[in-house]
N, C-alpha and C positions, 0 to 999 in steps of 0.2 A: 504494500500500500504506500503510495507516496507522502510524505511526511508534507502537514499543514502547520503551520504554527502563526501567532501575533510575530508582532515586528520584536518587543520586549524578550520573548521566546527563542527569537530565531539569534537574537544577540547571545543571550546566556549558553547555549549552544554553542554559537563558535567561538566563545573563550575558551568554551573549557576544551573544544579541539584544539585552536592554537594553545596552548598551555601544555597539551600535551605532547603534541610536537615537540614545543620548543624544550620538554624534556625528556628525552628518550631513556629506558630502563639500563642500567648501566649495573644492577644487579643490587641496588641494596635496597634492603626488604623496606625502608621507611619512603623510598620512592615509590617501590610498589605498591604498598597501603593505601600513599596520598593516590595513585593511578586509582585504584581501585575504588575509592570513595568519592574522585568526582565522579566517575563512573555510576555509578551507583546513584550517585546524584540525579545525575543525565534519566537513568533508568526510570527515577523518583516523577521526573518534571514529564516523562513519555504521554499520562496518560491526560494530560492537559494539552497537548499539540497535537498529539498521531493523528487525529480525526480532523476531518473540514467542520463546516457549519452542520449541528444536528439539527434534526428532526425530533418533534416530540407529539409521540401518542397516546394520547385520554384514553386509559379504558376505564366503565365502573361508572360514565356517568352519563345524564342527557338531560335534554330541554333546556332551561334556565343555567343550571348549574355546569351543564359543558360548557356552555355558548359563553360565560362569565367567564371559567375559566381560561379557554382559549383565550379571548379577548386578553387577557394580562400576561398570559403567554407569549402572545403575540408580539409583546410591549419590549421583549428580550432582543439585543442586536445582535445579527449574525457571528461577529468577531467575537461574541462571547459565547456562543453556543460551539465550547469549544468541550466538552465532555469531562473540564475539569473538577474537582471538590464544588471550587466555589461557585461554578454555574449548577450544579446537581441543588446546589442550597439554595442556588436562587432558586429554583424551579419549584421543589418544594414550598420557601415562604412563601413564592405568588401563588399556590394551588391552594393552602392553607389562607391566603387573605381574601384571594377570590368566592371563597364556598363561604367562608365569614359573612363576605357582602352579602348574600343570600338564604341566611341562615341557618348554616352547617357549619358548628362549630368544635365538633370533635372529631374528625374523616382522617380517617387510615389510610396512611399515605405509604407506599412503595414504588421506588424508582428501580427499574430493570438495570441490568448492564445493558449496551449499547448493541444493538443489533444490527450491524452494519452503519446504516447513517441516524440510526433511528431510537430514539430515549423512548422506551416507554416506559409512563406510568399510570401506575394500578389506583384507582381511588375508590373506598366503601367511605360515603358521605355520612354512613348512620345516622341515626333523626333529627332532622330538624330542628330548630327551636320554634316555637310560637309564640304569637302577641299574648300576653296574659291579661294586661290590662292595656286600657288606652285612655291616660289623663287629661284629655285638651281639654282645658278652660276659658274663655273671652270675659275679661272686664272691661269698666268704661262701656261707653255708646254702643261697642262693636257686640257688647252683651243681646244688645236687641237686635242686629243688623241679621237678617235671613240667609244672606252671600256666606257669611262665616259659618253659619255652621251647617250648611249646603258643604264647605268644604273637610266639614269635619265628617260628616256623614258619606262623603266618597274617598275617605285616606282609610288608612288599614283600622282591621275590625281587629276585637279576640276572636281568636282560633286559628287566626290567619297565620301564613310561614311568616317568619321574621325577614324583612327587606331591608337594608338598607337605605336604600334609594328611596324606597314608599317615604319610610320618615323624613329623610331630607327635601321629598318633594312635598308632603304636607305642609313642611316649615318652610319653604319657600312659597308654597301659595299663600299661606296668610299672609307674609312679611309684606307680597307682591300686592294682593286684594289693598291692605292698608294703604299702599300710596296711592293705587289706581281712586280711592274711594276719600280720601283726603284727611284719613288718619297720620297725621304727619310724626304725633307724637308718641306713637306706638312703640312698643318695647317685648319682648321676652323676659320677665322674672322667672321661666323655669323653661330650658329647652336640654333633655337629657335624655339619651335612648341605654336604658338600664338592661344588660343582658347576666341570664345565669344560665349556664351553659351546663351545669352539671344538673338542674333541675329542667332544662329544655324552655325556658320560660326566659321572656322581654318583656320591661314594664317602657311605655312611652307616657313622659310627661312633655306637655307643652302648654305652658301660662303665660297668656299674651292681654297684657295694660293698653289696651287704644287711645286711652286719656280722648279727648273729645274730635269731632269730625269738624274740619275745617268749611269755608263756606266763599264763596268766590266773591272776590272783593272790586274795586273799582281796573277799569277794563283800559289799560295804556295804550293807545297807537301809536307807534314812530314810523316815520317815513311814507304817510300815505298821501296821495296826489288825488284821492277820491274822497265826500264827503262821507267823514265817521257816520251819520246816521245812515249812510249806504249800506254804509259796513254792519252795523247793526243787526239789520232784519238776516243778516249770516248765520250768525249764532242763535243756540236756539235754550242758551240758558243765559239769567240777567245776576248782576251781583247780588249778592245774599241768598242763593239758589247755594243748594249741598252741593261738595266739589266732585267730579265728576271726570278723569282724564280722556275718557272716550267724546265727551263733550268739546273739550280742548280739541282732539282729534278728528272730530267732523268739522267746526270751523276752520280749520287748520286748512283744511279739504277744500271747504267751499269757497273759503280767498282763492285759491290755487286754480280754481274751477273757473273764477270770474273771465280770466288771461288780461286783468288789467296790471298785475304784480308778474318779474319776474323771480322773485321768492318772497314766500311768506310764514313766517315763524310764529307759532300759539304756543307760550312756555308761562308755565306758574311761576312768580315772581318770589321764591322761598325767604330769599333776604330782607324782602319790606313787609313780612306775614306778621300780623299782631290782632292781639283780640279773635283768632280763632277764625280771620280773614287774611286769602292768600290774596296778593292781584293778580290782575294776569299781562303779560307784558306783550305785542302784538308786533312783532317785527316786519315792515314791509319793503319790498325795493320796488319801485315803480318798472313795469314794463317800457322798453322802447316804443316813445311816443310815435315812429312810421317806422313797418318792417318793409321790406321788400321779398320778394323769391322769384326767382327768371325760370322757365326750362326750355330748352331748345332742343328740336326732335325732328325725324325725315324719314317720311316712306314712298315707296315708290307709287302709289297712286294717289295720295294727296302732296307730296314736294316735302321742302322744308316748314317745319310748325314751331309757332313764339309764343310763350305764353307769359304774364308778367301778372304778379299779385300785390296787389298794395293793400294791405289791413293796418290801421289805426286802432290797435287794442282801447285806446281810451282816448274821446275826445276831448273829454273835457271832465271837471271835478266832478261831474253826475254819473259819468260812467257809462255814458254814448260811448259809439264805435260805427268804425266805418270801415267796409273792405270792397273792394274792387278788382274784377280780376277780367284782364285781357286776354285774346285769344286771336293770333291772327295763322291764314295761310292760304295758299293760293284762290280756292273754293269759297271760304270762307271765314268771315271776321265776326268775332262774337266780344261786344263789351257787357260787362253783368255790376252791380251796384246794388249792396246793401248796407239800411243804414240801421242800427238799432238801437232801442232807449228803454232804458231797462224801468219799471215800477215799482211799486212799493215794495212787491218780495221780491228782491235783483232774481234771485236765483231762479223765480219761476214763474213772474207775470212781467213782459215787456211788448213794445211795440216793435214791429219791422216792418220797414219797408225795401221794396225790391225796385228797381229799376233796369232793361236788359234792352241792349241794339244786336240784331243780329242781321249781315249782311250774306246774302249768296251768290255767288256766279257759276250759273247752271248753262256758262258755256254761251249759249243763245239768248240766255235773257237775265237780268241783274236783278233782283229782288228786297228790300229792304223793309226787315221787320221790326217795329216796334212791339217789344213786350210789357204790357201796365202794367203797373205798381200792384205787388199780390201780397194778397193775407200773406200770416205768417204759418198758413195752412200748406200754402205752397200752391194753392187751387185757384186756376188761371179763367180769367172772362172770355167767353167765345166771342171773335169781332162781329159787330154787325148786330147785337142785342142790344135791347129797348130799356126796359125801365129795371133796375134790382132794387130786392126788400129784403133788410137783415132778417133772418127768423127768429131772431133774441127779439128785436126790440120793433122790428116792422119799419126802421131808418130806408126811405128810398135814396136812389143814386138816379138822374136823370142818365139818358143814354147821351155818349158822348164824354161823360166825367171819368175819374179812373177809379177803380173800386176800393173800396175802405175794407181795411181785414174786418172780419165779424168781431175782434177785439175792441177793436175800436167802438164799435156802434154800442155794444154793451156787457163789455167785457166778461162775458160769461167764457168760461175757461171748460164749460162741458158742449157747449156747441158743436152739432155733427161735424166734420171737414166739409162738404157742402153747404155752408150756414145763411149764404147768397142765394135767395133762390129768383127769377126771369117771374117780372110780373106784366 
C-alpha cells in the first residue's frame, strides 16, 4: 500500500531516515538500541499515516439519529481522517455529542479496525431520554397575549424524545414573537434545559418577564418630495395603535409600490422610545424626477424599430405622474400618453387618463388615428357614436366630446368595465 501521511508526518519520517544514514552501525550495541528505538518509533507513528483519507460507516442507527450523526461526521477534514488515536477520538466525541442532540445519552459506542479505507462504527443508542416536565411561564402583558402560548402549545410536550433543537427553537420563538409584537423589555429569568440521563428524564424551564407592550409613537419622515398626508392613507396603523413589525413591513411595501421613492426605509426608532412609545422613523430618497429607456430592434418584414419611454414617476408634491412612450418604424408610428393622479387612498383610488396617435402606411394609403382619452378600464368609445350615460350616476357625454372614465362620473370603484353604456 503506498504510504499517505500530513506534511508534519512526512517531516518526522525523514529525520529519523536521514539520522540514520548519517549513522551507520559500526557494531556497538548503544548505537544499535538508539537504531532500534527510533525505529520502533517510526513503527509507533505507522498507524497514523499508512492510510489516505477514511471512510466512516454508521451501523446500529436510523432516521433522526443517523442523519444527526453523519451531519457532525461530516464536519471532520479529510487530512484528519487519517486512522490515527486522535481522529478515532474524534469520531467517537462527535457520535456521543450528536445522539446527545437528540436525546441518546448513554449509546455504546465501538469503532472497528479499519477495513481497507473504511472506519466503521457500531452504535446501540439504548433509550432515549424524555421531556418529563415542560415549565414555560409568560409574565407581564404577554400573560394574556394568545400568540405566546399558541407557541407554547406547539414546542415539545411530556413524553416527547428529548431534542435539543425543539428547546432552543421554542426559546427563540418567544425571544423573536416579543420584538415582532413590541415587547421590547422582555427578558428570561429562567431558561435551562435540565437532563438526567441515568433516570431517562429532561425537565424544561422557560420564565419569560414581557414587562409591558410598546405602542407606536409619532411617525418621522425624512426626505420626502411628496405630501406627508399622501403618505399617510399608506399605512394602515396611526400612533398609539399596539406595535406591530408586520405593520412596519406592509408600509415599508406600499412606499416602494408608489415608484415615486427610489428607496424607502420603515425602522422603529428604539433610541427616542419612552413612556412605553417607540417612533417610527420613515426614511425616503426621492425617485429621478425624468427616467428615460430607448430600444432599438430590426426585422426583416417591418425594417428597423425605435422605441423611447419617458415616465415622470412624480410630478409634482401630490404625486401625479406622467409616462409617455414612443414607437416609430417604417409601417408605423404609434405615440401613447398617460397621465395619473392618485386620490384619497394613493394606493387604490386614482384618476387616469390616456391619450394615443397612431399612424399607418398600408403602402397605398396613409391612415391617421386618433385614440380618446379612456377610462382607466382600459375600455375604448366606438367612432361614430351618439350620446353616452354613466350607469353609476346616469352623467351624459354629448357625441363629439371625449369620454370620462366611469370614475370620474361617480367614483364607484364596483362598476362593470363597461360602465358607458350608447344612449
Amino acid at each position: 500500500m503506498a504510504l499517505a501521511s500530513s506534511p508534519a508526518q512526512r517531516v518526522i519520517w525523514q529525520d529519523i531516515i536521514n539520522f540514520v544514514e548519517r549513522h551507520p552501525s559500526n557494531g556497538s550495541h548503544c548505537m544499535k538500541i538508539r537504531k532500534l528505538s527510533l525505529i520502533a518509533i517510526a513503527f509507533l507513528l505507522l498507524p497514523s499515516w499508512v492510510r489516505a483519507s477514511l471512510d466512516v460507516e454508521l451501523q446500529g442507527l436510523e432516521g433522526e439519529a443517523q442523519q444527526n450523526v453523519a451531519t457532525y461526521l461530516a464536519a471532520i477534514a479529510p487530512e484528519e481522517r487519517d486512522g490515527s488515536y486522535r481522529f478515532k477520538a474524534r469520531v467517537e466525541r462527535d457520535v456521543r455529542q450528536a445522539l446527545q442532540a437528540v436525546g441518546y445519552y448513554q449509546p455504546k459506542i465501538t469503532l472497528n479496525e479499519p477495513e481497507g479505507d473504511t472506519l466503521v462504527v457500531s452504535v446501540n443508542p439504548d433509550p432515549p431520554v424524555n421531556v418529563a416536565q415542560v415549565d414555560v411561564v409568560f409574565s407581564g402583558e404577554a400573560a394574556m397575549d394568545d400568540d405566546f402560548h399558541s407557541l407554547k402549545a406547539k414546542g415539545p410536550q411530556p413524553g416527547h424524545r428529548l431534542n435539543h433543537s425543539d428547546y432552543e427553537s421554542l426559546k427563540s420563538q418567544i425571544q423573536s414573537l416579543a420584538v415582532k409584537k413590541g415587547y421590547f423589555d422582555g427578558r428570561f429569568t429562567q431558561a435551562r434545559l435540565e437532563v438526567a440521563p441515568d433516570r431517562q428524564q429532561a425537565f424544561i424551564r422557560l420564565h419569560f418577564a414581557s414587562g409591558k407592550r410598546y405602542h407606536f409613537g409619532a411617525i418621522d419622515y425624512q426626505g420626502s418630495q411628496i405630501q406627508h398626508k399622501r403618505l399617510d392613507t399608506l399605512r394602515d396603523f396611526s400612533p398609539g395603535d399596539l406595535y406591530q413589525v408586520t405593520d412596519l413591513g406592509e408600509f415599508n411595501q406600499a412606499l416602494a409600490n408608489t415608484g415615486w421613492f427610489a428607496s424607502a426605509l420603515v425602522q422603529a426608532d428604539m433610541e427616542d422610545a419612552e413612556d412605553n412609545e417607540v417612533p417610527i422613523k420613515v426614511t425616503l430618497t426621492p425617485e429621478a424626477r425624468n427616467k428615460f429607456e430607448t430600444g432599438v430592434g430590426y426585422s426583416t418584414d417591418i425594417g428597423p424599430r425605435l422605441k423611447l419611454n419617458w415616465r415622470k414617476p412624480w410630478y409634482n408634491s401630490r404625486g401625479h405622474s406622467l409616462s409617455t412612450s414612443l414607437a416609430v418604424s417604417q409601417p408605423e408610428q404609434t405615440l401613447t400618453s398617460t397621465y395619473k393622479v392618485p386620490l384619497d387612498d394613493v394606493s387604490r383610488e386614482y384618476y387616469q387618463v390616456q391619450l394615443g396617435l397612431k399612424n399607418t402606411d398600408q403602402r397605398d394609403t396613409t391612415s391617421l388615428k386618433r385614440r380618446p382619452l379612456s377610462p382607466d378600464t382600459g375600455f375604448m368609445i366606438p367612432a361614430g357614436s351618439a350620446v353616452y350615460r354613466c350607469a353609476g350616476c346616469t352623467k351624459t357625454i354629448a357625441k363629439g366630446k371625449m369620454k370620462i372614465s366611469s370614475a370620474w362620473c361617480c367614483r364607484a370603484s364596483t362598476l362593470p368595465e363597461r360602465a358607458c353604456v350608447v344612449v
